[in-house]
C-alpha positions as CSV (number, residue, x, y, z in Angstrom):
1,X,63.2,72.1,-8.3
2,X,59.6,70.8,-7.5
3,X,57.2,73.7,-5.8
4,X,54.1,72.5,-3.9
5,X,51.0,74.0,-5.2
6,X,47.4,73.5,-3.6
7,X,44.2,73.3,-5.9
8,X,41.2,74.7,-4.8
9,X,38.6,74.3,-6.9
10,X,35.2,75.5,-6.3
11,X,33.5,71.8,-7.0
12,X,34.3,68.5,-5.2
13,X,33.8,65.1,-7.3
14,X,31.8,62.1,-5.6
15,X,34.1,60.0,-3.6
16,X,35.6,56.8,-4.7
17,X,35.0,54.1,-2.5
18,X,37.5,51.4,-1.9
19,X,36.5,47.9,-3.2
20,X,36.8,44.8,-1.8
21,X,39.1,41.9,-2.6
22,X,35.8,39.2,-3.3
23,X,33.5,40.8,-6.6
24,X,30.3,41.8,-5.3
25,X,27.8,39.1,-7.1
26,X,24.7,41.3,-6.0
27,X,25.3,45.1,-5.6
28,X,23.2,47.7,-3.8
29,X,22.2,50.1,-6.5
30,X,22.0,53.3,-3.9
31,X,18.1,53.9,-4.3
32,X,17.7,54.6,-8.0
33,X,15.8,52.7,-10.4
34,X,16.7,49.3,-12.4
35,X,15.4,51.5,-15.3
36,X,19.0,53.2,-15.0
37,X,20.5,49.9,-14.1
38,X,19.5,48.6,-17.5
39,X,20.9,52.0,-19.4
40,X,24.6,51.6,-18.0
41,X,24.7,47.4,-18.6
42,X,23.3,48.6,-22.5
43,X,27.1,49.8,-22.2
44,X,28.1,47.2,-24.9
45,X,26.2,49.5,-27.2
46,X,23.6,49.2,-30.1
47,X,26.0,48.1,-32.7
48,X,26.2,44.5,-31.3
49,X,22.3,44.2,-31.1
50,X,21.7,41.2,-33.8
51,X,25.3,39.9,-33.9
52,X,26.5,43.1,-35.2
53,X,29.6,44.6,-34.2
54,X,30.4,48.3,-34.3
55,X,33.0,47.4,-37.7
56,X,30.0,46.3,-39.2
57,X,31.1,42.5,-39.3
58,X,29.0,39.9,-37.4
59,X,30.2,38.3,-34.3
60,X,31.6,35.2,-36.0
61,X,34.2,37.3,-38.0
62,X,35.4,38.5,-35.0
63,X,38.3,36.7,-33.0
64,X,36.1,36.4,-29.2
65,X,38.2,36.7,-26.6
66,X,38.4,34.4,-23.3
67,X,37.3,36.3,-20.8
68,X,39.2,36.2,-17.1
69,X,36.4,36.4,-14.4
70,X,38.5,38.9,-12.2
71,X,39.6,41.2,-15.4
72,X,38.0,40.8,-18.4
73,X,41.2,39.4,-20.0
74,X,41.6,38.8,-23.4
75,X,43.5,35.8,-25.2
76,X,43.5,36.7,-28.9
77,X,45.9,34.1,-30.1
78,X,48.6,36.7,-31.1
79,X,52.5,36.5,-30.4
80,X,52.1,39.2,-27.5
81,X,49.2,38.1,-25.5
82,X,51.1,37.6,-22.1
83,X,52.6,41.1,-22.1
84,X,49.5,42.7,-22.8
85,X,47.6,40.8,-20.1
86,X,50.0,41.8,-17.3
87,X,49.9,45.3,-19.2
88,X,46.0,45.7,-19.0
89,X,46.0,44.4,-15.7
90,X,48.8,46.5,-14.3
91,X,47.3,49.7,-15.7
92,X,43.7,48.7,-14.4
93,X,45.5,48.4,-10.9
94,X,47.3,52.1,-11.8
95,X,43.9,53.9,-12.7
96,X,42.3,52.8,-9.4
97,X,45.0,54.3,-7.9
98,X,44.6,57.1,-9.9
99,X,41.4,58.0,-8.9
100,X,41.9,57.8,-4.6
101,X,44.9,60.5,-5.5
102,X,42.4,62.8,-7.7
103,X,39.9,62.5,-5.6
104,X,42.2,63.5,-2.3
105,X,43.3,66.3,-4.6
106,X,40.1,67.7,-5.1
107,X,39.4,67.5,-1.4
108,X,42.6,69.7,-0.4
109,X,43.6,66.5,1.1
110,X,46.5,66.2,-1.5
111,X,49.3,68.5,-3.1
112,X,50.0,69.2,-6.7
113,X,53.8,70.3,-7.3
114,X,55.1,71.9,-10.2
115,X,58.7,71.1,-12.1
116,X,60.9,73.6,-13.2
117,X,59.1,73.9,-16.5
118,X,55.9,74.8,-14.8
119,X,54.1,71.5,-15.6
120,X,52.4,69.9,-13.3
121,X,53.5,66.9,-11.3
122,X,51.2,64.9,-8.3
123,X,52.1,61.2,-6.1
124,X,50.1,60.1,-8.7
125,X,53.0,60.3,-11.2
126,X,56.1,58.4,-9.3
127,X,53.4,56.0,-7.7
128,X,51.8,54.9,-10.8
129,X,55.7,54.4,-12.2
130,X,56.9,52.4,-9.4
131,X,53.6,50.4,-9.6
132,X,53.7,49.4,-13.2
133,X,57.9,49.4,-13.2
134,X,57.2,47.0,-9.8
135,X,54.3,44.9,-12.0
136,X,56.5,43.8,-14.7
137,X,59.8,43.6,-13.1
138,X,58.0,40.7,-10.9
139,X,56.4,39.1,-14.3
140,X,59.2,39.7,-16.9
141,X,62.7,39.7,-14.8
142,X,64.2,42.7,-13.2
143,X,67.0,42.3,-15.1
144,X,65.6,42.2,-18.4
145,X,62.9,45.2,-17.8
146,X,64.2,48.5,-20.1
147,X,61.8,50.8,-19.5
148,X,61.3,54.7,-20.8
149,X,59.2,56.6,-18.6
150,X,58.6,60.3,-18.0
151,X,59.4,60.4,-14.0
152,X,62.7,60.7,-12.2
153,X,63.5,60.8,-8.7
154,X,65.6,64.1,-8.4
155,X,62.7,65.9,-6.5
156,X,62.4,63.1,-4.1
157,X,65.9,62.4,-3.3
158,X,66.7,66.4,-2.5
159,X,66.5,68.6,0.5
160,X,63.1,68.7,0.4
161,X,61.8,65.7,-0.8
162,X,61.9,63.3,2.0
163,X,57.6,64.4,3.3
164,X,56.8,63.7,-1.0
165,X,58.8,60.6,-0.9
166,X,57.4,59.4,2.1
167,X,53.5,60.1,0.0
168,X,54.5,57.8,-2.6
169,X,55.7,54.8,-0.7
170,X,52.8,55.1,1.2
171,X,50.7,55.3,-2.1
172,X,52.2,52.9,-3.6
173,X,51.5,50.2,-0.8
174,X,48.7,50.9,-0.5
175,X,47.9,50.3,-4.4
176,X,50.2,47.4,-4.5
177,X,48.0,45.8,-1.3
178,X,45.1,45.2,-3.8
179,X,46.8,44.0,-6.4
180,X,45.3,40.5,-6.0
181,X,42.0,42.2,-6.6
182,X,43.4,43.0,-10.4
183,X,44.9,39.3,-10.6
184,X,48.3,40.6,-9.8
185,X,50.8,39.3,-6.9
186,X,51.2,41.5,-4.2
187,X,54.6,41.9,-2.4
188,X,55.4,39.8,0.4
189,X,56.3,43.0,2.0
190,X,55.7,46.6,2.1
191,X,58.2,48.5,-0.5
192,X,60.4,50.6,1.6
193,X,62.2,54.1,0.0
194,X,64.8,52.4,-1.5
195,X,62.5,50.0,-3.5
196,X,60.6,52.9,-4.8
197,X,63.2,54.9,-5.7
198,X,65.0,51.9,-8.0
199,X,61.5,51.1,-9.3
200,X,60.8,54.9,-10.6
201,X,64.4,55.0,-11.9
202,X,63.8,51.8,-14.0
203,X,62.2,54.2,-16.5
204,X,65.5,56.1,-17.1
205,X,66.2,53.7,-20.4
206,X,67.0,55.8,-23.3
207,X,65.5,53.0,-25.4
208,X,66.6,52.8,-29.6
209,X,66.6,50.6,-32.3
210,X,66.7,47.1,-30.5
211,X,65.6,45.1,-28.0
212,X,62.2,45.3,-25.9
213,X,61.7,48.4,-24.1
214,X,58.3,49.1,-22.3
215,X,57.1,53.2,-22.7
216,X,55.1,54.4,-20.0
217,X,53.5,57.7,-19.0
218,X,52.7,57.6,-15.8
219,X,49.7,60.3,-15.4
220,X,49.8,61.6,-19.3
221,X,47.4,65.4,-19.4
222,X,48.8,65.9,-15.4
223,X,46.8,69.9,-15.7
224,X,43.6,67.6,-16.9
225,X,44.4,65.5,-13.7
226,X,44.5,68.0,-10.7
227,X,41.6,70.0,-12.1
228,X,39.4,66.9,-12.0
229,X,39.6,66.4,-16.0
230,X,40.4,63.5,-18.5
231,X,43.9,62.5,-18.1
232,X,45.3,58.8,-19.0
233,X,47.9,56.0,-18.1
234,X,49.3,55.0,-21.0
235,X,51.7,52.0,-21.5
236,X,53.4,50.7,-24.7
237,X,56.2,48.1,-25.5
238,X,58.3,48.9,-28.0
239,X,60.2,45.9,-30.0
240,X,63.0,46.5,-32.0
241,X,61.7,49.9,-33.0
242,X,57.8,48.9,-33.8
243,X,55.3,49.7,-31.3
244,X,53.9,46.1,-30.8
245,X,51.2,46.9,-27.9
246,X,49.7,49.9,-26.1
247,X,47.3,50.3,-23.3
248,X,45.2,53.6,-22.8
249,X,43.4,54.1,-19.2
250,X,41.5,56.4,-19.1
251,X,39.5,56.8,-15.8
252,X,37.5,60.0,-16.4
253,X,37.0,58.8,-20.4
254,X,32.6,57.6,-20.2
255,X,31.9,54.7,-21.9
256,X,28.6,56.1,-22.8
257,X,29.6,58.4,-25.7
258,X,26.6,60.6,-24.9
259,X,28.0,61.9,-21.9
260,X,31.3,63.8,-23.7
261,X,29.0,66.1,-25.0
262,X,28.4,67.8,-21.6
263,X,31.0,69.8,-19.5
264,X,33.3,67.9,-17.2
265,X,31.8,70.1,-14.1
266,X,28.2,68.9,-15.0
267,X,29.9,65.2,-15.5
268,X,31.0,65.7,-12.0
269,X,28.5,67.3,-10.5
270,X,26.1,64.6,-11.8
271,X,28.8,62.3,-10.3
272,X,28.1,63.6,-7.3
273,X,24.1,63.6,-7.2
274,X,24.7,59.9,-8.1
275,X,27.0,58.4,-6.3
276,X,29.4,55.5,-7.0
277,X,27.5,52.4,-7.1
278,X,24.4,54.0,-8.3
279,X,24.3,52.4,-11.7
280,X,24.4,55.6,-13.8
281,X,27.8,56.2,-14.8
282,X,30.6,54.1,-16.1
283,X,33.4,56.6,-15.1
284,X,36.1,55.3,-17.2
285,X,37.5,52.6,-19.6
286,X,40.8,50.7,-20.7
287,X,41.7,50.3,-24.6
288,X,44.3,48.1,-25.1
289,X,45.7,46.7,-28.6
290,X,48.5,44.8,-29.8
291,X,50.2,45.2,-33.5
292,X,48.4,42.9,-35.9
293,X,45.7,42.1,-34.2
294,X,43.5,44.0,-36.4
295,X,41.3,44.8,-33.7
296,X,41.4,47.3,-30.1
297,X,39.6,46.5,-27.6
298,X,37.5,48.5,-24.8
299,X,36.5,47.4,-21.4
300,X,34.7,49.3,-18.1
301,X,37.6,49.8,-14.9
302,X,37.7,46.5,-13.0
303,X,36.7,48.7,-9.9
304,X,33.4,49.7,-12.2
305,X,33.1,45.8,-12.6
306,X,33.2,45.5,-8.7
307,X,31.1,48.3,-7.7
308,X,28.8,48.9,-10.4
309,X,28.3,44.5,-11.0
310,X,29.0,45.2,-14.9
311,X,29.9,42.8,-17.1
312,X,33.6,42.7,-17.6
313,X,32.8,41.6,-21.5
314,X,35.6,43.8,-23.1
315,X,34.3,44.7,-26.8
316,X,35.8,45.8,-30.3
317,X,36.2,49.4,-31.1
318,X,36.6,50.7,-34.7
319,X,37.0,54.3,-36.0
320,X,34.6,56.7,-37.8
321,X,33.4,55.6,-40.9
322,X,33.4,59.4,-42.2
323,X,35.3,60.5,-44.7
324,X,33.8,63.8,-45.1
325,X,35.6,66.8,-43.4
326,X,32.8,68.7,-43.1
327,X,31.1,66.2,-41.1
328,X,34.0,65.5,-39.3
329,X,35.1,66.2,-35.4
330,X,38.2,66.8,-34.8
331,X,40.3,66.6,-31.4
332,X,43.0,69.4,-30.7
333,X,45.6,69.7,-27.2
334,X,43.9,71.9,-24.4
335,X,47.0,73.2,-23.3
336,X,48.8,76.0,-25.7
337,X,52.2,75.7,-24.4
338,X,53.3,72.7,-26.7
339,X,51.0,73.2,-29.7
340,X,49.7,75.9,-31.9
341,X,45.8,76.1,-31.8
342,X,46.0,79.2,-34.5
343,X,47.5,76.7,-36.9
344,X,44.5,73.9,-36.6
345,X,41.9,76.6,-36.4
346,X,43.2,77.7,-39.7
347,X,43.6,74.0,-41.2
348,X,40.5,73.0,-39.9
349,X,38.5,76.3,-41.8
350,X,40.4,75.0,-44.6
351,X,39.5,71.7,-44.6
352,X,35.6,72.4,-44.3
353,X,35.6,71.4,-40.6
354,X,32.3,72.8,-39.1
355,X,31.9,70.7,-36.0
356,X,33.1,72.6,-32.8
357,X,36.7,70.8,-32.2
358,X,36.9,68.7,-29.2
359,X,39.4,69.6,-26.8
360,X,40.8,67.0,-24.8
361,X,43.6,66.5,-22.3
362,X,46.1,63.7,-22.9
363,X,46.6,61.2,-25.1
364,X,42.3,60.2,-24.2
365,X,42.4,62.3,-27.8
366,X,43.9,58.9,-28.8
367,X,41.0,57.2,-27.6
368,X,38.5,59.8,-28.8
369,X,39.9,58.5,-32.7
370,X,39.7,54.8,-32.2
371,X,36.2,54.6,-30.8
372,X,34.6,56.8,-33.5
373,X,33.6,59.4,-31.1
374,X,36.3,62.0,-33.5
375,X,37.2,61.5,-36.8
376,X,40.5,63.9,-36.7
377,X,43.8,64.9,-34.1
378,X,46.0,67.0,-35.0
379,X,49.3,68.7,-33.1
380,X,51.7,71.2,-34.5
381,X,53.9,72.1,-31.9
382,X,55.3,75.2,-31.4
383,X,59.3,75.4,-32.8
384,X,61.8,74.1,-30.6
385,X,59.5,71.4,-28.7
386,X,60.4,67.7,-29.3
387,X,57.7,64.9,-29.2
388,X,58.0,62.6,-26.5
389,X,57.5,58.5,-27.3
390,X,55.3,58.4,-24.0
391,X,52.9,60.8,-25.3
392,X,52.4,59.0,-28.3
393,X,53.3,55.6,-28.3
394,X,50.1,53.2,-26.6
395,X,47.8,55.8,-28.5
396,X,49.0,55.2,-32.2
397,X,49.0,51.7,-31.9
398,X,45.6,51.9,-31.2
399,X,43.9,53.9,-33.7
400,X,45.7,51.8,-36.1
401,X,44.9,48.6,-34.7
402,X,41.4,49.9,-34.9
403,X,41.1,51.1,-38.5
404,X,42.6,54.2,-38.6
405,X,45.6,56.0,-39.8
406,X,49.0,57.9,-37.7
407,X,51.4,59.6,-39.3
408,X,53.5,63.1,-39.3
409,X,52.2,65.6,-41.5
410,X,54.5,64.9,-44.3
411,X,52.6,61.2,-44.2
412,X,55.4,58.8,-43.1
413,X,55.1,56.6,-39.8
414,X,56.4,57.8,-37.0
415,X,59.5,56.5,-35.7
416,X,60.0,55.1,-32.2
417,X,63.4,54.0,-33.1
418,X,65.4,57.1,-32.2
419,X,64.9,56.8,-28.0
420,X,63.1,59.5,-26.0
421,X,62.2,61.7,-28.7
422,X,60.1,61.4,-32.0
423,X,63.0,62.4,-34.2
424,X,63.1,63.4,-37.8
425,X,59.0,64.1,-37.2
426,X,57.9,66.2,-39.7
427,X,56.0,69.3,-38.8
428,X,53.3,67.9,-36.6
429,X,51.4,65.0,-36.1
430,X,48.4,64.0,-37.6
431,X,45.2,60.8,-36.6
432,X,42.5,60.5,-38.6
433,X,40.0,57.6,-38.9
434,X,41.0,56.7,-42.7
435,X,42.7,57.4,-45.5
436,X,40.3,59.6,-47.6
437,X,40.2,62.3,-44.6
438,X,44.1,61.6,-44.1
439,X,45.0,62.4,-47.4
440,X,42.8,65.3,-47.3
441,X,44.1,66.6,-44.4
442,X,48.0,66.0,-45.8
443,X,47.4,68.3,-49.1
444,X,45.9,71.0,-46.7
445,X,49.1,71.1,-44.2
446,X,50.8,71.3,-47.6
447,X,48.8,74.3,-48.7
448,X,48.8,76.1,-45.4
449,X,52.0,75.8,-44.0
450,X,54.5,78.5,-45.9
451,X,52.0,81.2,-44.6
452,X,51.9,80.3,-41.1
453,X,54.6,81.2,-38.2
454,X,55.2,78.1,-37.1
């Protein structure tokens, strides 16, 4: 059973304006200064000044990418490059949906729900499923698409589902009607109930051992989503057990690293004061990897590009080059239900930790490892919860594929062989940017655990 819940919080965000199908060569900056035109296009960041990248090797080390004018695509010359084009370019198209359903939520003008387990659950969710289960059906086959995802329809199909229902198909056309924008084919026709309902149940795969099965979470940290927070679309394919490529959007994530040090109300409000457009924020960004690479790249929201006239340049992120807990950040869950803060709080005093952790919901945490801005994640859940695949998949990929180091807290790999569920995961999880901290952090879990209640 699904209950309808109304958020009212006491802040509104700055609207998101809809962009146009044609980029905007010259934009109107809004009235502020080409002084803070200059500080948002400095997005690429001092470590590339002088040929430098932020891994410390110079430009001609690196494999550059081919850039697509309308996305920022990237052809690296490895054995997955089409799936993770249409991957980068479907979950580009899913975060600009993303943010029209936030921001109607944090007008009243939209409906959270809750499922019987008390999470939360929006038309964000079953759109951005459909959407992305829609996208690669059209590129890859219908027929050959297995696809494990968190949504079902069993709240839509029931007595009272028909007035949610009809919110997603109308969400979802409306998404799917710009999909040109994000170099995606849009249907020839509007996507009636039916078509929605066999597009979210695509993600009903129970996945294993074999074959190619695409991992999605749909809107992954849903509480961070209706209360205006960080939240992320995450998509993975999975090949014969390996995690091969994961994308992370992450439309509230700043690509200026200076700005996660302030509240997400001051973000917002400063959102606000400075409008869309305005030059001063780059809301959000899209990390994207594939396995062997060696390399994960970041790039702004193509809607950014529009509005904002960025560059869509996508550039290399590394981890932390740390290896000293004590100068080390590390990233914990915001929510308590699954996870045992007690537990961390204690590892961390152990370990030396003195920086105040940074909590962050979904798997943006993920994120927060593979562009350096945290050295350390770690999640103990609390006995009897089982990791998901979706919550992890995308996310490990990418710190790895950017230096650093996922594994459970007895040290092996995880295994996203077993289906829906991280089985035979011992005692938690733990990311770190290398494998100094990592072992570290392994001989502590070691030392702590027999005394805690977990």
């Amino acid at each position: 059973m699904v209950q309808t819940v109304v958020c009212s919080p006491s802040y509104k965000t700055g609207c998101f304006s809809r962009y146009t199908r044609t980029r905007i060569r010259n934009p109107i900056w809004c009235g502020t200064s080409e002084s803070l035109v200059a500080l948002e296009l400095d997005m690429e960041g001092q470590a590339q000044n002088n040929g430098e990248s932020s891994s410390g090797k110079t430009a001609s080390e690196l494999r550059t990418p081919t850039l697509d004018s309308a996305v920022g695509a990237l052809k690296l010359g490895g054995k997955y490059d089409r799936e993770l084009e249409i991957a980068r370019r479907a979950v580009h198209l899913a975060c600009a949906l993303c943010q029209r359903v936030q921001d109607r939520l944090l007008k009243n003008e939209e409906k959270a729900n809750t499922k019987n387990d008390s999470s939360f659950v929006t038309v964000a969710d079953w759109s951005v499923q459909t959407v992305i289960s829609w996208v690669l059906s059209q590129y890859f086959g219908e027929e050959h698409i297995s696809m494990i995802a968190e949504e079902d329809t069993q709240a839509l199909t029931g007595r009272d589902g028909n007035e949610l229902l009809q919110g997603v198909v109308s969400t979802v056309n409306e998404c799917l009607s710009e999909a040109v924008t994000f170099g995606l084919d849009s249907p020839l026709k509007s996507l009636g109930t039916l078509d929605v309902l066999n597009a979210i149940n695509k993600g009903n795969s129970k996945g294993g051992p074999t074959g190619r099965h695409w991992v999605l979470d749909p809107v992954d940290g849903t509480l961070g989503f209706v209360r205006g927070d960080q939240y992320a679309v995450a998509l993975a394919m999975i090949e014969d057990g390996e995690v091969v490529l994961g994308v992370l959007g992450c439309p509230n994530y700043p690509m200026r690293r200076e700005w996660l040090n302030y509240h997400h109300r001051y973000y917002r409000l400063m959102s606000k004061l400075y409008p869309p457009g305005s030059g001063v924020w780059s809301k959000g960004c899209v990390i994207s990897a594939q396995k062997g690479s060696g390399q994960a790249w970041m790039e702004p929201l193509v809607n950014d590009i529009i509005k904002l006239g960025l560059s869509t340049l996508a550039r290399p992120v590394t981890v932390s080059s740390i290896d000293d807990p004590a100068l080390a950040t590390f990233c914990e869950p915001v929510e308590k239900e699954n996870s045992s803060h007690s537990f961390t709080e204690g590892l961390a005093h152990s370990l030396g930790l003195r920086n105040h952790p940074l909590r962050v919901y979904s798997m943006a945490k993920y994120a927060a490892i593979a562009r350096g801005d945290a050295e350390i994640f770690m999640k103990f859940a609390r006995a009897g919860y089982k990791e998901k695949v979706w919550d992890h998949a995308a996310g490990v990929l990418i710190i790895q594929e950017a230096g650093g180091v996922v594994t459970d807290a007895g040290g092996s790999p995880l295994d996203f062989s077993k289906g829906i569920y991280l089985e035979g995961l011992d005692r938690g999880i733990i990311a770190c940017c290398g494998p100094q901290i990592h072992e570290k952090i392994i001989a502590a879990v070691d030392a702590s655990w027999n005394s805690s209640s977990l």
